[in-house]
C-alpha positions in Angstrom: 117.8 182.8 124.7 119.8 180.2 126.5 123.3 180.6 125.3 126.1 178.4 126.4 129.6 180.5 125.9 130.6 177.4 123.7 127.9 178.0 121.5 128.4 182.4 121.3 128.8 184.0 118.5 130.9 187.0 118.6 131.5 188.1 114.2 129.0 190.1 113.0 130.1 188.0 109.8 128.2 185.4 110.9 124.9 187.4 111.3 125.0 188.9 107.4 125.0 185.5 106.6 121.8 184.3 108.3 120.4 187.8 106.6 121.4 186.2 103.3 120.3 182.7 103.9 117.3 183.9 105.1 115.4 187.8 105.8 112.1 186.5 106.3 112.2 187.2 110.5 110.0 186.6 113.8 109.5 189.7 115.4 107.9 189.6 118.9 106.6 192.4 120.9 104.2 193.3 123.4 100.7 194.8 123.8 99.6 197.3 126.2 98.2 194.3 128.5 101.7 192.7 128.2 101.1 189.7 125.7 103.3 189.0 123.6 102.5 189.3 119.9 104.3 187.8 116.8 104.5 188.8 113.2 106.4 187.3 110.4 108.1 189.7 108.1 110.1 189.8 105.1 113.2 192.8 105.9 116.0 194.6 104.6 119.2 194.2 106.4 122.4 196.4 106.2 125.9 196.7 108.4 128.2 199.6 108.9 130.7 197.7 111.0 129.0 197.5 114.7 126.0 199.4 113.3 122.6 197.3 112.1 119.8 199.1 110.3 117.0 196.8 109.5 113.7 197.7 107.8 110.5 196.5 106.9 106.6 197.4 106.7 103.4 195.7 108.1 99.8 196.2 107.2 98.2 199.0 109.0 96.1 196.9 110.4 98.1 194.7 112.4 98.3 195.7 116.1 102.0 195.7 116.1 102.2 198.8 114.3 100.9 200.2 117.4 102.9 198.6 120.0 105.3 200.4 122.1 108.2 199.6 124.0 111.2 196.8 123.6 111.1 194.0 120.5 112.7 190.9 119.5 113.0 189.7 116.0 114.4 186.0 115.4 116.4 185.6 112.6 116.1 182.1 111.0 119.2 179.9 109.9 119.8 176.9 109.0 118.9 173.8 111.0 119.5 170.0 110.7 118.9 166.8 113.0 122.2 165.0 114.3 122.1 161.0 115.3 124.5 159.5 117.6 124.4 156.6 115.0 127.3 159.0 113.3 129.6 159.2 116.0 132.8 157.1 116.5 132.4 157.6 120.0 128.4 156.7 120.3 128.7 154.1 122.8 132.1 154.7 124.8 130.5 158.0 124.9 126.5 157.5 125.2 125.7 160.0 123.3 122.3 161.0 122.1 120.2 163.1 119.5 120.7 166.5 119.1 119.7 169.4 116.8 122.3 171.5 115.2 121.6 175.1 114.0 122.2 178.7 113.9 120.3 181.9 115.0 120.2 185.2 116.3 118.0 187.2 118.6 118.0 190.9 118.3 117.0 193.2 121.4 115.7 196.7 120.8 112.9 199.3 120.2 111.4 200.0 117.1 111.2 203.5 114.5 108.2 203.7 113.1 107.0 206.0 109.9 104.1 206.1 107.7 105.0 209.4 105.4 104.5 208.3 102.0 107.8 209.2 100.6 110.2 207.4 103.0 107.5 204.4 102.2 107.4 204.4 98.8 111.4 204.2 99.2 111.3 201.6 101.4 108.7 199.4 98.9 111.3 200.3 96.0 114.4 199.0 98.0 112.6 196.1 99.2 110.6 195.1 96.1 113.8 195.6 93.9 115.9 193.5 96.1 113.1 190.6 96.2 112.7 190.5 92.3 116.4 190.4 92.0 116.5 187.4 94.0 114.0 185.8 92.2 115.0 186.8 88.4 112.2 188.7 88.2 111.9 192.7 87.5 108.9 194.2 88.7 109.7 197.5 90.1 107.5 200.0 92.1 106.7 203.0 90.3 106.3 206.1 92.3 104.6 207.7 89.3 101.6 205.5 89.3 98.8 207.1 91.3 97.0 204.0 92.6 100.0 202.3 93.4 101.0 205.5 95.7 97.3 205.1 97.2 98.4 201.5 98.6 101.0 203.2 100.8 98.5 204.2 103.2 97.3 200.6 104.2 101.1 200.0 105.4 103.4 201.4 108.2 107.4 201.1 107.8 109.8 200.0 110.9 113.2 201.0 111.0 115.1 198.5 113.5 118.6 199.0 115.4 119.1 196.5 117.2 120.5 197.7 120.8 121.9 194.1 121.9 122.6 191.0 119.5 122.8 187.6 120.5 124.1 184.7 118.2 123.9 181.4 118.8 125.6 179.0 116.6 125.3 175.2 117.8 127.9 172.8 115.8 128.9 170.0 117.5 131.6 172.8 119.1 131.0 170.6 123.0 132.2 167.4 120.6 136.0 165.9 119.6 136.5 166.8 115.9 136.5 163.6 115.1 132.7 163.4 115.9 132.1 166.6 114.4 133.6 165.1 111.3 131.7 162.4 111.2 128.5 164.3 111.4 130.0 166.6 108.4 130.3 163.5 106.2 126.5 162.8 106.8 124.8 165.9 106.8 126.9 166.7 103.4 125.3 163.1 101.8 121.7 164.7 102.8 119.2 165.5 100.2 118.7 168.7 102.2 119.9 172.6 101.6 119.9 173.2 105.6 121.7 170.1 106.1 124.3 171.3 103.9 124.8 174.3 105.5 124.6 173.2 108.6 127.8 170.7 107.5 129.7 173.8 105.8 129.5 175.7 109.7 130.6 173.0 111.0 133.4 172.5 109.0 134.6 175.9 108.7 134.6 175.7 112.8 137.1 172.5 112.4 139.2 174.8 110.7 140.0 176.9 114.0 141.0 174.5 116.3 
């Protein structure tokens, strides 16, 4: 990923909360002819201080679950267009369109398992964390035989990551006063990544 030092992000802070905005991920690998291959997954993310465990399952099927070697899983944050038409400074300064967002890209090689008890605890974890978020309460039950026989048509990834990059774009390259002016507008948005696109860059006023 092309990251400009202005744009680095160094607080591990900052990548729980694209976790928590949002754990449905890109991961990337490649096959034994060397093409790349991408899968979209729903994952489980914790943090012991520098440490990362992430976790998730795909179908048996899928190729990936048979792919050796390095991987990279995109984590997807928030994201919102920026017009010059905003800026104080649009014409003394010419500026132009840009995009605005925030990401990381995690570097590393993959655990795999496919026993049925560390599966049916990772379906638990991940099922009860997914209702929660949803108000919902459907839970896995271990006990029920035919819902034990649907382990066997996945296989579960454990993922620590060996080299993190975040990339947080916000106006940082701008005066504050632009970057305020960008705030006001993405705030007046009908838009929840807008919004939270605004709140980074606002927060980031607050350090200079």
């Amino acid at each position: 990923m092309y990251l400009p030092r202005s744009f680095a992000e160094t607080d591990l802070a900052s990548l729980d909360a694209l976790f928590t905005h949002d754990p449905f991920v890109t991961l990337i690998s490649n096959d034994a002819e060397g093409s790349p291959f991408v899968s979209p997954l729903p994952v489980l993310y914790q943090r012991d201080d520098e440490r990362v465990l992430i976790e998730g399952h795909w179908a048996r099927p899928n190729p990936q679950s048979r792919h050796a070697g390095a991987v990279v899983m995109i984590v997807h944050g928030p994201h919102a267009y920026v017009s010059p038409s905003w800026y104080p400074d649009k014409e003394a300064a010419a500026r132009v369109p840009t995009w605005n967002y925030a990401t990381a890209h995690l570097h590393g090689a993959l655990g795999l398992f496919d026993d049925a008890v560390s599966l049916a605890d990772l379906v638990s974890r991940l099922t009860d964390h997914f209702e929660t978020s949803v108000g919902s309460d459907w839970r896995f039950d271990p006990q029920r035989e035919e819902l034990c026989l649907q382990l066997r048509g996945i296989v579960g990834f454990r993922f620590r990551p060996s080299k993190i990059d975040l990339k947080f774009k916000l106006n940082q390259n701008h005066p504050p006063a632009t970057v305020r002016a960008g705030v006001e507008v993405l705030s007046q948005q009908h838009d929840g990544d807008a919004w939270a696109i605004a709140a980074m860059m606002r927060n980031r006023l607050k350090t200079l």
